[in-house]
Each structure stands twice: as structure tokens, then as C-alpha cells.
C-alpha positions in Angstrom: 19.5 99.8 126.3 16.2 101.7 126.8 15.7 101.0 123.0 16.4 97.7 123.1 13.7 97.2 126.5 11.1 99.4 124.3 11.5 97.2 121.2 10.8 93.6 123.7 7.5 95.8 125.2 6.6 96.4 121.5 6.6 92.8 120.5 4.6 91.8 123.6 2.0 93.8 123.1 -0.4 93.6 120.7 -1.8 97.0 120.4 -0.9 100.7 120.9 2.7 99.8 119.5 2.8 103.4 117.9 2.4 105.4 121.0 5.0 102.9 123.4 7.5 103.8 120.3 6.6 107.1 120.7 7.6 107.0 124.5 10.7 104.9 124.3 11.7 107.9 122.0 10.7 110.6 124.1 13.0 108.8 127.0 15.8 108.0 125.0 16.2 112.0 123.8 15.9 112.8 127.4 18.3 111.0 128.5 20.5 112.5 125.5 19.6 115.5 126.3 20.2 114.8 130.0 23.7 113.5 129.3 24.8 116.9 126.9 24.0 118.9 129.8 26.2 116.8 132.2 29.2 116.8 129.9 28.7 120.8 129.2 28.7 121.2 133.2 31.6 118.8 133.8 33.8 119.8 131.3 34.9 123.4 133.3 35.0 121.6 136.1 37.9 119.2 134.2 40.1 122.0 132.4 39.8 124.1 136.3 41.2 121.0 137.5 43.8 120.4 135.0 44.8 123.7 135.1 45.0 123.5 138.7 47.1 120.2 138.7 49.6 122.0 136.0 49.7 124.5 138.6 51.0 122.3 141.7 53.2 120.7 139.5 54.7 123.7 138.5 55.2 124.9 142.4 56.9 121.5 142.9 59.3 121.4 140.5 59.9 124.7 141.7 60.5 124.0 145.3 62.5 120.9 143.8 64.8 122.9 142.6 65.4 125.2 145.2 65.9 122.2 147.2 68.6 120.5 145.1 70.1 124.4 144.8 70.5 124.4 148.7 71.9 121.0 149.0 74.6 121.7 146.3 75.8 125.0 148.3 75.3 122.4 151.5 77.8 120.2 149.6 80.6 123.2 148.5 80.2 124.6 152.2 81.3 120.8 153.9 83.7 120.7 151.1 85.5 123.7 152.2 85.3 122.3 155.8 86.8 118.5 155.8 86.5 117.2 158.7 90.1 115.8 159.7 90.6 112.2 159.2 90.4 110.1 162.4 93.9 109.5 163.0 94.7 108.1 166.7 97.8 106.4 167.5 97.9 104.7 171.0 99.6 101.5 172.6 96.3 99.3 171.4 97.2 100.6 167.8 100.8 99.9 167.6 101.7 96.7 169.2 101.0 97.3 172.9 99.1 95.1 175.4 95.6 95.2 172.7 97.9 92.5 170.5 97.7 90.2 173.2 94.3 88.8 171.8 93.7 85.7 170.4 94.6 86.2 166.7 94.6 89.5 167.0 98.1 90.3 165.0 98.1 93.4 163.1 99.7 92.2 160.6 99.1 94.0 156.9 96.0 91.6 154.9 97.6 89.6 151.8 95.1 90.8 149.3 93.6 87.7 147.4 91.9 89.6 144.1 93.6 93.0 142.5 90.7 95.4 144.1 92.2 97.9 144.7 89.2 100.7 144.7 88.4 103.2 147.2 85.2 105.4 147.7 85.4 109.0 146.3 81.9 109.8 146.8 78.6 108.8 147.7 76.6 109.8 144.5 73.0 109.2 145.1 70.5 107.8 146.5 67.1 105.8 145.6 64.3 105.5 148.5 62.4 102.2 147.4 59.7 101.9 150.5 59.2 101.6 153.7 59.0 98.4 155.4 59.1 97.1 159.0 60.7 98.8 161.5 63.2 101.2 162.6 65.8 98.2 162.9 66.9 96.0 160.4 68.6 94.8 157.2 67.6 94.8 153.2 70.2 93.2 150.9 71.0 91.0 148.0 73.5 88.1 147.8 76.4 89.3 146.5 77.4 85.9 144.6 74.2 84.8 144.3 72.9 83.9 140.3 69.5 85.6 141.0 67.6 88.7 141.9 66.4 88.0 145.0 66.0 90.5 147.5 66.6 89.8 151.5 64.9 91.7 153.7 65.3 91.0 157.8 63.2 93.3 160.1 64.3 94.2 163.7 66.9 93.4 166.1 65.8 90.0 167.6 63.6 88.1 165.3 64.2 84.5 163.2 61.9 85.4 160.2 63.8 86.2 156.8 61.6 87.3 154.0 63.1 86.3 150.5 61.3 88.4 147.4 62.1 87.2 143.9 63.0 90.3 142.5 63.7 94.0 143.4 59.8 94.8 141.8 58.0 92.8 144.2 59.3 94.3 147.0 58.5 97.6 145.9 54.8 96.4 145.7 52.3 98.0 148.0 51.4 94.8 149.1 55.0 93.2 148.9 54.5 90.8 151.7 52.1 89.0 149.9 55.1 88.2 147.3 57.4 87.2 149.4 58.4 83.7 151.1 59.7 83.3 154.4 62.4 81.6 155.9 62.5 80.9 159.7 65.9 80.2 160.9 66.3 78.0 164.2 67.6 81.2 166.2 66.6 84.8 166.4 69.6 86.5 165.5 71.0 89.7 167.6 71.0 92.9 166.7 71.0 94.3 162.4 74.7 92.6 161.8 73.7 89.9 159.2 75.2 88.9 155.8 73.8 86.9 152.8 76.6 85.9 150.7 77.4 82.7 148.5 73.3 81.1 149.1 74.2 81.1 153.4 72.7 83.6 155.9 75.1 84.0 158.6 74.1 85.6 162.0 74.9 86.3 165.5 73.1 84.6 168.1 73.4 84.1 172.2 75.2 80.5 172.3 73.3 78.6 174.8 73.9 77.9 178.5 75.1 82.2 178.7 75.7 82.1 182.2 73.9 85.4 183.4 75.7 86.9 186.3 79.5 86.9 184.1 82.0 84.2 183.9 83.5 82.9 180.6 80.7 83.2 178.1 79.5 86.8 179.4 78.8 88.9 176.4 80.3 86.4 173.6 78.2 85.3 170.4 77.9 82.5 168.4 78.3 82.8 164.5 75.5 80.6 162.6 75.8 79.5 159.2 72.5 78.9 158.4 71.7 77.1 154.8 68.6 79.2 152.9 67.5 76.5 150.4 67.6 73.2 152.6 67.0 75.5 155.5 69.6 74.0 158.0 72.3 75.1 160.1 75.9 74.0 158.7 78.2 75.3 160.7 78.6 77.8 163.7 81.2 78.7 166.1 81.8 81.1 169.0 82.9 84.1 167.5 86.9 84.4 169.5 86.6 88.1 171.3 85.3 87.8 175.1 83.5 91.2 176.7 82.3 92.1 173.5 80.4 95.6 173.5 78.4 97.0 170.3 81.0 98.9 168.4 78.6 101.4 167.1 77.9 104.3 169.4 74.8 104.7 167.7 73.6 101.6 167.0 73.1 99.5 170.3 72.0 96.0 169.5 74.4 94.6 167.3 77.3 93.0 168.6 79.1 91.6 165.2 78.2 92.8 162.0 79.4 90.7 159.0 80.6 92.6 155.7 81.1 91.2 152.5 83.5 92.3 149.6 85.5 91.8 147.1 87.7 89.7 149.5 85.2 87.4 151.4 84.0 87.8 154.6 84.3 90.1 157.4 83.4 90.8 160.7 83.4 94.3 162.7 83.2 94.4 166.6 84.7 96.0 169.7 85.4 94.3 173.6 86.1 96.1 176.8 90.0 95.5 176.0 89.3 98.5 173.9 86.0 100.0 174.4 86.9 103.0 172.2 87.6 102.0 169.4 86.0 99.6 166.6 88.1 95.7 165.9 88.1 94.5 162.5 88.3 90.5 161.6 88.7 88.8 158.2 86.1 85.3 158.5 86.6 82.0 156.5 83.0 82.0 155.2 83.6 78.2 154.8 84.4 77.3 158.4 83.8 80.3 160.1 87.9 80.4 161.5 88.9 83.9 162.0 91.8 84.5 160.0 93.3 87.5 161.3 92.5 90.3 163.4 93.1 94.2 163.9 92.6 96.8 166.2 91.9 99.7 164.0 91.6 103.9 164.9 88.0 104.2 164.4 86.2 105.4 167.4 83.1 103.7 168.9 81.6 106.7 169.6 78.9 108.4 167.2 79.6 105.7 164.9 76.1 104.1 163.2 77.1 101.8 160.9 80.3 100.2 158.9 80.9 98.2 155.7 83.8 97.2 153.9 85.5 97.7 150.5 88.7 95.8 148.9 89.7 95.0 152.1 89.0 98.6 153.5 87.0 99.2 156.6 85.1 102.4 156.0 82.9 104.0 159.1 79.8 106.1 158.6 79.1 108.6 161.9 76.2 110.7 162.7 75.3 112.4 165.8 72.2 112.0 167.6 69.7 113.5 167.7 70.3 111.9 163.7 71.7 114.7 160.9 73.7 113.7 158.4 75.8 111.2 157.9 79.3 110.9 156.7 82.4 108.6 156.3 84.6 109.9 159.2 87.2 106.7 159.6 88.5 104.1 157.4 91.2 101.7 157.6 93.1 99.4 155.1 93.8 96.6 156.4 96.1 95.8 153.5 98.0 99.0 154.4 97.5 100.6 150.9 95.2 103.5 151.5 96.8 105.9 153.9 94.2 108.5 155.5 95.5 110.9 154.2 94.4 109.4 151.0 90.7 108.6 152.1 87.7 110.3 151.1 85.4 111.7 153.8 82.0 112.1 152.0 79.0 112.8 153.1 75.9 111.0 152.3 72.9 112.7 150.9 70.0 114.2 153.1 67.8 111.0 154.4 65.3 110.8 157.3 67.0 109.0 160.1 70.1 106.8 161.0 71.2 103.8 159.6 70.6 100.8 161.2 72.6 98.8 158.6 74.5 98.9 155.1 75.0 96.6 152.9 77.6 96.7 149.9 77.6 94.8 147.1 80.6 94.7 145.4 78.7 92.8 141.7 76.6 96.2 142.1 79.3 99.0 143.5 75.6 100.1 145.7 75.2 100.1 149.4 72.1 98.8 150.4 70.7 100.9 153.7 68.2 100.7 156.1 67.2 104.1 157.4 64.2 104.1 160.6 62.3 101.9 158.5 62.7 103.4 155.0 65.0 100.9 152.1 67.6 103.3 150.7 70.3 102.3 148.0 73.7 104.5 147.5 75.7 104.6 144.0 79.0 105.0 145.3 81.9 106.4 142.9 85.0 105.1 142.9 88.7 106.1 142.4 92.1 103.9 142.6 93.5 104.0 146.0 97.0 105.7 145.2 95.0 108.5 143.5 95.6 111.9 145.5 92.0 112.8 146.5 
């Protein structure tokens, strides 16, 4: 460049050409000069710091392992400890006044596919980001033809972000690459499903009277449309004095399941305000098909999905430690618990607000104070001894 700048002076002058190229020399092995010296002081500087960055690598992959060393004798010591299955037979289980319900029958489910799967272990776990809050849901649509990821943040809120694709959302920006859908309601609590192109959601039906009566503490079940964004169906969900049936988890009322079976909803009432209630959903017209009062306690329970027709229970304590599948129940009859798996789930930060399975994927997809999480679960037939 100074070269080039020399060379224009030279041609606009019209005398004393020799000495300006003389001087547009003189700078240009200066600034050579000036630049060898640069590169000879900055080139120590460079191998210190890649030897130092070698170094801290080194001392993390280190620490790493130690880590993954503890957690494996973390795993042998809980597996030499089961925790007993959660077994409670009462009058509400067997046929006593908690039949008396509306629907609520107990009779074994009619499976409609051949699943017949059970969960032998959690097997790990993928933290993709954190986004929003400490409340909320992340999922995918389990019959759904595309990629698209679903992410609703908090416990009362009407805004659904929709991201193409599971890249976007891991984006630093990701908001930027998402759309959003506003539903006509804000929905209660994290107990929301996405299945077959509908978003269905709790919400308070309108006209709650406030100081008790009929519609105290009952919900309405929306079936909300995400491409023409309209409502297409809803009905009052058919449990009165409805309480959240995790212990842990205090805002949701009803939270909807998906599997290899349809729909499903999980919820407790005052009837039984121990114990969790599970109910098997038309997803077309939002009917409740049957019902069933099943063992699992309320209490210390965080979150719940469902798997070929098998309700399976994840507990924690509080303040949060880790987390592990305490309760399930068949509601086809076919897993006994003394045939269920009780894993643990790996270390995490917090308590889930929500899980998600998808049963295309075999993946739970978790929400964790804030942080997306997504669990491979491994899988065994359920007459297999465990």
C-alpha cells in the first residue's frame, strides 16, 4: 500500500523523484522490519498460550473422569439399595367408595397397538440450553411429519413458540427463529400436550364462581388448532375438587401424556388427596374413556408420563436431588411392580417441571428450572424379570 501511495506521489511530481523513491523505501523496510519484530515477540506469547490451553484441557478431562468414576459407584451403591416399589392397597384402590366417580371404573385398559415395552433404564442425558423460566414445557409432536420443536414457558401464559427444527432452538439467539402462536387462553400450570398438529391445555372455564360451589377447582380441556389457530373443541375435564397431583409441582392441575396409545390425562381430587388418578382421553372429542385410581402417592412426586399404556412417576425430594422412578402402574394390568424398574435419572440441576415422551423417538423431553434436557430411555419387554 505504502508502495503503491509512493509510486502516485512519484508521478505527480515532477522533480526529486529519486529521493521520494528513496523514502517510500526507507518506510516500506521499516515497516518490515517493524512487523518481524512483532511476530518474533508474539510468537512466545502464542506457544505459552497453547501450551497453557493444552494444560486446562488436560485438567478437565481429568476432573471429567473422576466425575463420571463417582457417578458410576453412585449408580452400583443405589443399585444395591432399591428403593421398594410403591405398593399401597386401600379401599380407594380396590373397589371401595373412590369407584364411585364418574367413569371412574378400574377396569383393566384394552390395549389398542401390541406395545408392550417397559422402561429398564434411563440412559442419558443431552442438556440443549437454557430458555425461559423455571416452569414450563419443550416438546415435539409425536405424529407430527416435521421437526418442529414446541417450546411453552411458565405456568400461566398463552404464547407458544414453534421453532422449525431442533438447530434453531439451540441458537444463542433462538427467539429470533422462532414464530409464535397465541392461543385464546393462558393455559394453567406445565401440563400441556402437542400431539396429531393440536395443542391441548388446561384452562379456568369461565364464570368459576370464587367462594366454592360446583365449578370450584374444575378445568376446562381446550383443543386448540396450531395451523388455523382456532379452538375446535373443549370440555370440562369430569373430576370436581381437583388438587395438583404432584407434590412438587404446584400449578398444574391435569397434565396430558401422550403414547403409544393416544392420549392421557393425570390428576388427583380431594376424594383422594393422596394418591395420583389416571384417565385415558379421546383426543378427538375430548370424552374420557375410562378412569383409575392408581397407588402412586401425591406426595414428593414432580412429574409423570406414560408409556404403552403404563403410568410411570418420577419423585424427588425438596430441597431438589435426584430424581427417580418410584411408582408406576399398568393400566392394562400387564406389568406387575414387582416387575417395574425403579431407575434413577442422571445428575441434573433442579426439578422437573415437565416430561415429555415421545414414543416415534423412545426420548423424554424435560424441562429442568429453566434448562431443555432430553433422556434416552432403554427399554425391555414387560414380562422380562428385571
Amino acid at each position: 500500500m505504502a508502495q503503491w501511495h509512493c509510486s502516485q506521489r512519484t508521478q505527480a511530481g515532477g522533480h526529486g523523484v529519486g529521493e521520494r523513491l528513496a523514502q517510500c523505501q526507507d518506510q516500506s523496510s521499516r515497516h518490515a522490519a517493524e512487523l518481524r519484530d512483532f511476530k518474533n515477540k508474539m510468537l512466545p506469547l502464542l506457544e505459552v498460550a497453547e501450551k497453557e490451553r493444552e494444560a486446562l484441557r488436560t485438567e478437565a478431562d481429568t476432573i471429567s473422569g473422576r466425575v463420571d468414576r463417582l457417578e458410576r459407584e453412585v449408580d452400583y451403591l443405589e443399585t444395591q439399595n432399591p428403593a421398594l416399589p410403591c405398593v399401597e392397597f386401600d379401599e380407594k384402590v380396590t373397589g371401595g367408595p373412590g369407584t364411585k366417580g364418574k367413569g371412574r371404573r378400574n377396569e383393566k385398559y384394552d390395549m389398542v397397538t401390541d406395545c408392550g415395552y417397559t422402561i429398564s433404564q434411563v440412559r442419558s442425558m443431552k442438556i440443549l440450553k437454557r430458555f425461559g423460566g423455571p416452569a414450563g414445557l419443550w416438546t415435539k409432536d409425536p405424529l407430527g411429519q416435521t421437526e418442529k420443536i414446541y417450546v411453552l414457558d411458565g405456568t400461566q401464559n398463552d404464547t407458544a413458540f414453534v421453532f422449525p427444527r431442533l438447530r434453531d432452538f439451540t441458537l444463542a439467539m433462538a427467539a429470533r427463529k422462532a414464530s409464535r402462536v397465541r392461543v385464546p387462553f393462558p393455559w394453567v400450570g406445565t401440563g400441556q400436550l402437542v400431539y396429531g398438529g393440536f395443542l391441548y391445555f388446561a384452562r379456568r372455564p369461565p364464570g368459576r364462581p370464587g367462594g366454592g360451589g360446583e365449578m370450584e377447582n374444575t378445568l376446562q380441556l381446550i383443543k386448540f388448532h396450531l395451523a388455523n389457530r382456532t379452538v375446535v373443541d373443549s370440555s370440562v375435564f369430569p373430576a370436581e375438587g381437583l388438587i395438583p397431583p404432584y407434590g412438587l409441582t404446584a400449578d398444574t392441575y391435569i397434565d396430558l401424556a401422550a403414547d403409544e396409545e393416544g392420549l392421557w390425562a393425570v390428576y388427583a381430587t380431594r376424594e383422594d388427596d393422596s394418591h395420583l388418578c389416571l384417565a385415558k382421553l379421546d383426543p378427538q372429542t375430548l370424552d374420557t374413556e375410562q378412569q383409575w385410581d392408581t397407588p402412586c402417592p401425591r406426595e414428593n412426586a414432580e412429574a409423570a408420563f406414560v408409556i404403552c399404556g403404563t403410568l410411570y412417576v418420577v419423585y424427588n425430594t425438596r430441597p431438589a436431588s435426584r430424581a427417580r422412578i418410584q411408582c408406576s402402574f399398568d393400566a392394562s394390568g400387564t406389568l406387575t411392580p414387582e416387575r417395574a424398574a425403579l431407575p434413577y435419572f442422571p445428575r441434573r440441576y433442579g426439578a422437573h417441571a415437565s416430561l415429555r415422551y415421545n414414543p416415534r423417538e423412545r426420548q423424554l423431553y424435560a424441562w429442568d428450572d429453566g434448562y431443555q434436557i432430553v433422556y434416552k430411555l432403554e427399554m425391555r419387554k414387560k414380562e422380562e424379570e428385571v
